[in-house]
N, C-alpha and C positions, 0 to 999 in steps of 0.2 A: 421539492423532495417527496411530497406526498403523491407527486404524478410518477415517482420513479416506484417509490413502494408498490403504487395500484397496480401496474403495471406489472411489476413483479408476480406480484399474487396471480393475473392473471396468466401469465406464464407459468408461473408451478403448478398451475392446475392444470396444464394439458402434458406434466410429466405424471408418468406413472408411476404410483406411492399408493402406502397404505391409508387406512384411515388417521390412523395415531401418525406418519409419518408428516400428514398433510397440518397437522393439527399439530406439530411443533413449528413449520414452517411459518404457519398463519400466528404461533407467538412470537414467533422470531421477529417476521414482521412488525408485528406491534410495537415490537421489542425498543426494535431499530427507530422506530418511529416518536417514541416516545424520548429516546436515547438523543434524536436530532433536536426535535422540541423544545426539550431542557437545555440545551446546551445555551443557545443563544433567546431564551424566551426571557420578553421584556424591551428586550433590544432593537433598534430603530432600522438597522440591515438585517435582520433575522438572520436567515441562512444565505446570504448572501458574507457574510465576515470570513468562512474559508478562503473563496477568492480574491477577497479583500488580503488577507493573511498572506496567501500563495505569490499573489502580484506584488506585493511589498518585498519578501525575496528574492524574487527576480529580478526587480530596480535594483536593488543593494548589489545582488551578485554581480548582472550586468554590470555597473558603473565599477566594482572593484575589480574584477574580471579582463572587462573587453575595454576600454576605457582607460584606468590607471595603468593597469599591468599590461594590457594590450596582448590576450591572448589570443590565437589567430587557428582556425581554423580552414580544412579543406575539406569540404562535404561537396560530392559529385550533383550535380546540377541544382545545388546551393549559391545564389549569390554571399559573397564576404563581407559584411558587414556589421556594426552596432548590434542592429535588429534583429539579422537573422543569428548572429550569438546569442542575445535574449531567449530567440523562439528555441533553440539549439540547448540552452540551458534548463529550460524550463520543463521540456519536453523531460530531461534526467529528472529532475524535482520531483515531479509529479508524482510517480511511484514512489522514490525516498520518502515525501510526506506522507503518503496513505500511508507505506509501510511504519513510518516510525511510533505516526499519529494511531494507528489502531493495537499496534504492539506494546506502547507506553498507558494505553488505557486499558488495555486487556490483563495487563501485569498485577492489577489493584482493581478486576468487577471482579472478585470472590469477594475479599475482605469489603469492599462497598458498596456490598448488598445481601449484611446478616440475615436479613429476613425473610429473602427469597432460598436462601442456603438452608436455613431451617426449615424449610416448608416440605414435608415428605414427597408430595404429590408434583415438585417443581423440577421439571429438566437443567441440573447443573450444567449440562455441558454446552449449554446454548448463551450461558455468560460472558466466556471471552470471544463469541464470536459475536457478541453484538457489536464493541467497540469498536472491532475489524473492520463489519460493513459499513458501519457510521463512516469510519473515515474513506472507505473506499469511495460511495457513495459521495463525499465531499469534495472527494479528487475529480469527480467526474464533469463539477463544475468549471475546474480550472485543465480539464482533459478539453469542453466543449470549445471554450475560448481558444485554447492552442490551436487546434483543428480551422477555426474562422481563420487565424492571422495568418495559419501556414497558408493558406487557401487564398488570403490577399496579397502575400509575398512573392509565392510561388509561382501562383496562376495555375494551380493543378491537386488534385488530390488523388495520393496513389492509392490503386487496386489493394495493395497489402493493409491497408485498415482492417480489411476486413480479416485479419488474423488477430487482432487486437483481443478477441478473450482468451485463446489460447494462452500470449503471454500474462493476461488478468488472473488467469486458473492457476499458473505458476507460480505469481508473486502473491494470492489468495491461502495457496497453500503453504508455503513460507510462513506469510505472516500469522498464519493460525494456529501451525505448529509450534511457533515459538510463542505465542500467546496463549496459549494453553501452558507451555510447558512453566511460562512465567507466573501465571494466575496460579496456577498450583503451588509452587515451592512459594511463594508472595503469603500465602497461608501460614506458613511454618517458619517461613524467613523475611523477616518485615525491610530487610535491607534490597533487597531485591531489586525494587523499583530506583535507586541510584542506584545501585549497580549500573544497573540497565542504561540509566541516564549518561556513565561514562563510557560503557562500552559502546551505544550509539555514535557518541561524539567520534571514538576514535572510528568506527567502520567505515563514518560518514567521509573521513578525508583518504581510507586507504580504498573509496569508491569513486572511481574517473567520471563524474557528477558535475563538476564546477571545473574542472580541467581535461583538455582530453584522453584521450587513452594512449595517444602518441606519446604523450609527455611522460609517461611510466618507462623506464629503463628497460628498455628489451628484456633481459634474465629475469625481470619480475612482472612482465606483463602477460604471461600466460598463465603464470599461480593465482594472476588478482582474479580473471576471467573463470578459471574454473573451479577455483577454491570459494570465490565469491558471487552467489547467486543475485544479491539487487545490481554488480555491475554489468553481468550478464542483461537483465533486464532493464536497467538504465539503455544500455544500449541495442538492444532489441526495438525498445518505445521508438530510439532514435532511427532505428532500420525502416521500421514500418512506417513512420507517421511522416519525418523528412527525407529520406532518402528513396524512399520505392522497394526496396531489396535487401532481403535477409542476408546479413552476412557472418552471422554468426552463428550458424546451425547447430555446429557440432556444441558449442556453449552450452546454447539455450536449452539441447536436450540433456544435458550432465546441469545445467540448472532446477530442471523440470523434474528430474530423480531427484537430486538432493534437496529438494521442495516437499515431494512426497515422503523420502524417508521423516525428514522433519516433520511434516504433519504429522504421518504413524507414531515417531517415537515418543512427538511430546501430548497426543492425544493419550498414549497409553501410560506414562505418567501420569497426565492429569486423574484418567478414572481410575488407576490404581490408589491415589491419593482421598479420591473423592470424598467416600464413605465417612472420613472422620472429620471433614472439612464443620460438619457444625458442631463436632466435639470440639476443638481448638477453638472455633470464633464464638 
């Protein structure tokens, strides 16, 4: 993870910023870095326990899935099988955990970390996106391994990968937006964070993730796609990485708006709040 950071860093220096902008960048980094470190430090897999985590779902869902219930899939030059359900499932996950994982921890960095909130000279606004990248950056483990197995299944990897941040920038903005807009009111409203936990639960199953998209009744499968942006992106992942071919265009760009108004509305939340955020805590 320390090679994705470096990396990174090296990349924002050949965008063009100011000095102060480059010098939030380079804390953010640290941020993230530090954010990763703690999480599994002590621990015998270090950073390797996300895709420990990630592949333990995907055995579960697989065998409950493809297995007992025997859901059956038709993906155009997909063979049918176990396996490729797995890769097919996992491909969906992927994003669902970064998203869940960096928005349930963005919800509670204001209140779990008084002292950086008090600090006059400290950029609040770069708190709830640290747990953002953390988990994005964690997905990207279990993003790497997909890509290997599609590539032993298949015998092919398609050209459309290479749109793969396009939809990252989409489900980045999302999750930021409501990770801000959650870390803010998490200040004022300590329920928040379950809230959050049951609202997940329910999006998690009104999202074509673990089932496919056929399986939703006609009259409500155009409201789930355009009302709801992770299944938009659930299966965008699945256009790009196992199929070859976007097929959900007009989706992904009513996803990609309603990504960004979210980021605006709940960034302008957050810094409307900010100010009194260390009079409360």
């Amino acid at each position: 993870m320390r090679g994705v950071l470096r990396k990174a860093g090296k990349l924002g220096r050949l965008v063009p910023a100011s000095d102060l902008q480059r010098a939030k960048f380079d804390l953010l980094r640290t941020l993230v870095r530090r954010d990763l470190e703690a999480r599994y430090k002590g621990s015998v897999l270090g950073n390797l326990w996300p895709l420990v985590n990630q592949l333990s779902q995907l055995l579960i869902y697989t065998y409950v899935f493809a297995i007992v219930l025997k859901v059956k899939l038709s993906l155009q030059g997909v063979p049918e099988n176990n396996f490729t359900f797995g890769l097919w499932l996992f491909t969906g996950l992927i994003p669902w955990m970064s998203f869940t994982g960096g928005l349930t921890q963005a919800a509670i960095s204001v209140i779990a970390q008084p002292n950086l909130v008090k600090k006059v000279v400290f950029p609040l606004a770069l708190l709830p996106i640290v747990p953002v990248v953390s988990a994005f950056i964690e997905s990207a483990f279990g993003l790497i391994a997909l890509i290997f197995f599609v590539a032993l299944s298949i015998h092919t990897l398609h050209p459309t990968l290479a749109l793969l941040p396009l939809v990252w920038l989409t489900q980045l903005l999302l999750t930021t937006g409501l990770g801000y807009l959650a870390a803010g009111l998490t200040v004022f409203l300590r329920d928040i964070p379950q809230v959050l936990a049951v609202v997940l639960n329910i999006w998690f199953y009104m999202t074509p993730i673990i089932y496919p998209a056929s399986a939703i009744p006609a009259e409500f499968r155009d409201w789930i796609f355009w009302l709801n942006p992770l299944a938009t992106i659930s299966e965008v992942y699945r256009d790009l990485i196992l199929v070859g071919e976007v097929k959900h265009w007009g989706e992904w760009g009513v996803a990609a708006a309603i990504s960004a108004i979210v980021f605006a509305g709940g960034f302008a939340v957050y810094k409307r709040l900010r100010p009194v955020f260390a009079d409360v805590l």
